[in-house]
C-alpha positions in Angstrom: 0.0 0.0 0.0 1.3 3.4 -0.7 0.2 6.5 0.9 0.7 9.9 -1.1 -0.9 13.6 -0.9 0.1 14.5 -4.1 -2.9 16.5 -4.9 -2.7 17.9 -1.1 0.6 19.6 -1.9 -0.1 21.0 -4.6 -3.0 22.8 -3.7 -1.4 24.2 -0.7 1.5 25.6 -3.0 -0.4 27.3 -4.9 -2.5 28.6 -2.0 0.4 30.1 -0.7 1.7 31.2 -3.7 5.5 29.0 -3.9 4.1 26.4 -6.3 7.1 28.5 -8.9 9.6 28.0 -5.9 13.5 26.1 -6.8 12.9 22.8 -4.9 15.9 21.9 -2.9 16.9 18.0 -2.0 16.3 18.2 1.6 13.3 19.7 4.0 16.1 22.1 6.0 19.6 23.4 5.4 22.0 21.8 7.7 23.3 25.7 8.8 19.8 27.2 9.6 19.5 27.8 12.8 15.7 29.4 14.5 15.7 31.7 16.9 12.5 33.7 17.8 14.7 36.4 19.9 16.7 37.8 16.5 14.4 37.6 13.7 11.7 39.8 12.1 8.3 40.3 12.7 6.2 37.9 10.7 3.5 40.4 8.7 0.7 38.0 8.8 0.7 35.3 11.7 -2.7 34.0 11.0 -1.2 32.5 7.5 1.8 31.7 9.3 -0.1 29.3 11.4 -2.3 28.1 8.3 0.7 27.1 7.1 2.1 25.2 9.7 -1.3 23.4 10.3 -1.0 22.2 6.9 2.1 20.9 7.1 1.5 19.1 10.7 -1.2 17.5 8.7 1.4 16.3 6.1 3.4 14.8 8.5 1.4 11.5 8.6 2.6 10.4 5.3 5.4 12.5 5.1 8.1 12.0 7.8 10.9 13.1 5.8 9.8 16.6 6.6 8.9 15.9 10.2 12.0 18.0 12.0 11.5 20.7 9.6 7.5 21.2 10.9 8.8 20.5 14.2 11.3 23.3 14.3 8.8 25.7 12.6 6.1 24.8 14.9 7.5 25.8 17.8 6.9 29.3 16.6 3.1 28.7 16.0 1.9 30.5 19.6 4.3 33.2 19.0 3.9 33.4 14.9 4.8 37.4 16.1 8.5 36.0 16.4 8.7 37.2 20.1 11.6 37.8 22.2 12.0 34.5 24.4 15.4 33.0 24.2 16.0 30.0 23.1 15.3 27.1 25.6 17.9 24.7 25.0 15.8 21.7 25.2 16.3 18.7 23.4 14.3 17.7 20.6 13.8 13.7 20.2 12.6 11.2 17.8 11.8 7.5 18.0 10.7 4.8 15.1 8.7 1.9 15.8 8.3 -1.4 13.4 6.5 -4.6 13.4 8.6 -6.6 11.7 10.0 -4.2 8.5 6.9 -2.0 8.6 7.1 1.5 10.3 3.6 1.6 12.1 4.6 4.1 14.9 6.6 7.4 14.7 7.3 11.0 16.3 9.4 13.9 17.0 9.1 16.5 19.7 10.9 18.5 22.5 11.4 17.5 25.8 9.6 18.7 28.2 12.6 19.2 30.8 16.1 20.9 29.9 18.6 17.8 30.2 22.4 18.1 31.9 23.9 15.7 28.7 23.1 14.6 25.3 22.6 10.9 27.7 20.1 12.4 30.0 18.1 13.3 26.5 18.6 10.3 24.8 17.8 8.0 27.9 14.3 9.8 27.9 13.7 9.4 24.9 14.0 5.6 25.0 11.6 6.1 28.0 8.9 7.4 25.4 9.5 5.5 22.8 9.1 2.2 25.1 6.1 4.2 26.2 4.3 4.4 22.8 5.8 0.4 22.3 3.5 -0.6 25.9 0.9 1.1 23.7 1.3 -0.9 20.8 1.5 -3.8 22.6 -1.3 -3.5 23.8 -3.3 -2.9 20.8 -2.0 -6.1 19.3 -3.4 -8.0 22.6 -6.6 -6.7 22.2 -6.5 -7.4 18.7 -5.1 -11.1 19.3 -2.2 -10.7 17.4 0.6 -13.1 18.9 3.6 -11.1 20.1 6.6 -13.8 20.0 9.4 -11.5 19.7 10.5 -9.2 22.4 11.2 -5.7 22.1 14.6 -4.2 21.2 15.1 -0.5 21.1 18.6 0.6 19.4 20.5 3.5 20.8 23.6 5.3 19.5 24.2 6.4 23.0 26.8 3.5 24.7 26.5 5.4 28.1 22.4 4.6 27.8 22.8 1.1 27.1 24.8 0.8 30.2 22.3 2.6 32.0 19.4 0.6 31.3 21.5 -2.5 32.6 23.6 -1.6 35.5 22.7 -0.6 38.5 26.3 1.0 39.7 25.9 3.8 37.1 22.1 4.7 38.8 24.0 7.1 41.3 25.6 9.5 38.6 22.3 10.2 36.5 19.9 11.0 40.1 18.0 13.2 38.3 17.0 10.3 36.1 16.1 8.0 38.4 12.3 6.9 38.0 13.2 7.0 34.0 16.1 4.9 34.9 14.1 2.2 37.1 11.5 2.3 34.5 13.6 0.8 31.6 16.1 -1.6 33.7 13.0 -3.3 35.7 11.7 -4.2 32.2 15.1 -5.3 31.1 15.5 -6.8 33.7 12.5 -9.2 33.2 14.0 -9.8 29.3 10.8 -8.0 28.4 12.7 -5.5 26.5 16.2 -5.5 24.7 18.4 -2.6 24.5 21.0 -2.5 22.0 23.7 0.1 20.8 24.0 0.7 17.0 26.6 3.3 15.3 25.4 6.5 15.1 25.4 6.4 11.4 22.4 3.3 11.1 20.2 5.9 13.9 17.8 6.8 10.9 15.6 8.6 13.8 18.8 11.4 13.3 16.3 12.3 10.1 13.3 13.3 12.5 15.6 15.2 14.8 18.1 17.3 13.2 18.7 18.3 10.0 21.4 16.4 7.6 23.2 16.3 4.5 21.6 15.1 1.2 23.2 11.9 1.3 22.3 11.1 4.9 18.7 12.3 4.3 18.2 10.3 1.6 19.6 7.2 2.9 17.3 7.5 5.7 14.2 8.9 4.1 14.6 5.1 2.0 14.5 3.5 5.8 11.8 5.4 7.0 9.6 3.7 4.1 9.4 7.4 2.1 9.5 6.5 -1.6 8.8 8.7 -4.9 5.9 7.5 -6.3 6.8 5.3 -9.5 3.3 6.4 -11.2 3.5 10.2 -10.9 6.5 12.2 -13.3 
């Protein structure tokens, strides 16, 4: 099955009036950086938010494009480009598959500024073996047999420790119901944690932005295709 908006995108390029706009190969420039403290006034924020609320909508078939909408839509409640500084929290991402097929997906901020790029990436194993309980659940009620057991893949060696032993618990504190949460479960072998290069972590494309051939290599992983039928 194959998924596409075709006639969605177009329409809301010509609505906003860039359907004659130079396409580039990927959805943001690895050296733009958004700040709402050092920009210019948007003239219209009621379009500005149109906009946005389009492209959220998008996002469901489209999750090459998903940092890019997240970035932008952190600007949707102050489309005025107000003067907060910027908040330094951590923006996260997490994939979920049944087998080879990506039925679960998302990228957002953190709710909580984090001390080190472990303390972000530990919660956000927390939330994706959050939405996987979910899941899980879903395929109960469904009666779907669930042989395998869960593995989540990090790029973050220091979290795969975490998760397993208990010595390291005192020097993340802070972390500690997050921590207990993911090593009772590992504990139990009901979930396996395992640490992959960073270069295979194809949920990089729903967190930061990339170069075209990183993009593109994970765009093919995240199940994102051109559609053969359209020229």
């Amino acid at each position: 099955m194959m998924l596409s908006q075709v006639r969605y995108i177009r329409e809301l390029l010509l609505k906003d009036g860039v359907h004659n706009s130079k396409p580039l190969p990927t959805p943001i420039a690895t050296d733009v950086k958004l700040f709402s403290n050092n920009s210019e006034l948007f003239e219209n924020p009621t379009q500005y938010r149109s906009i946005v609320g389009a492209l959220q909508y998008l996002t469901m078939i489209k999750l090459d494009i998903t940092f890019a909408i997240n970035r932008i839509s952190q600007f949707v409640h102050d489309a005025d480009w107000g003067g907060d500084l910027e908040d330094r929290k951590s923006i996260f991402g997490f994939c979920v598959y049944l087998g080879n097929n990506l039925i679960s997906w998302k990228s957002n901020k953190q709710t909580k500024v984090n001390r080190s790029s472990t303390e972000a990436e530990y919660r956000a194993m927390c939330a994706a073996q959050t939405e996987i309980m979910s899941l899980q659940q879903l395929l109960q009620e469904l009666r779907i047999p669930q042989i395998v057991v869960p593995t989540i893949y990090c790029d973050n060696q220091s979290d795969c420790l975490l998760a397993a032993n208990s010595i390291l618990l005192s020097k993340c504190k802070h972390l500690e119901l997050d921590l207990h949460f993911l090593r009772n479960l590992v504990n139990q072998k009901a979930l396996y944690i395992m640490h992959i290069p960073s270069s295979d972590q194809i949920t990089d494309c729903l967190t930061k932005s990339m170069s075209q051939h990183l993009f593109d290599r994970y765009k093919h992983k995240l199940r994102v295709f051109q559609n053969p039928y359209l020229s």
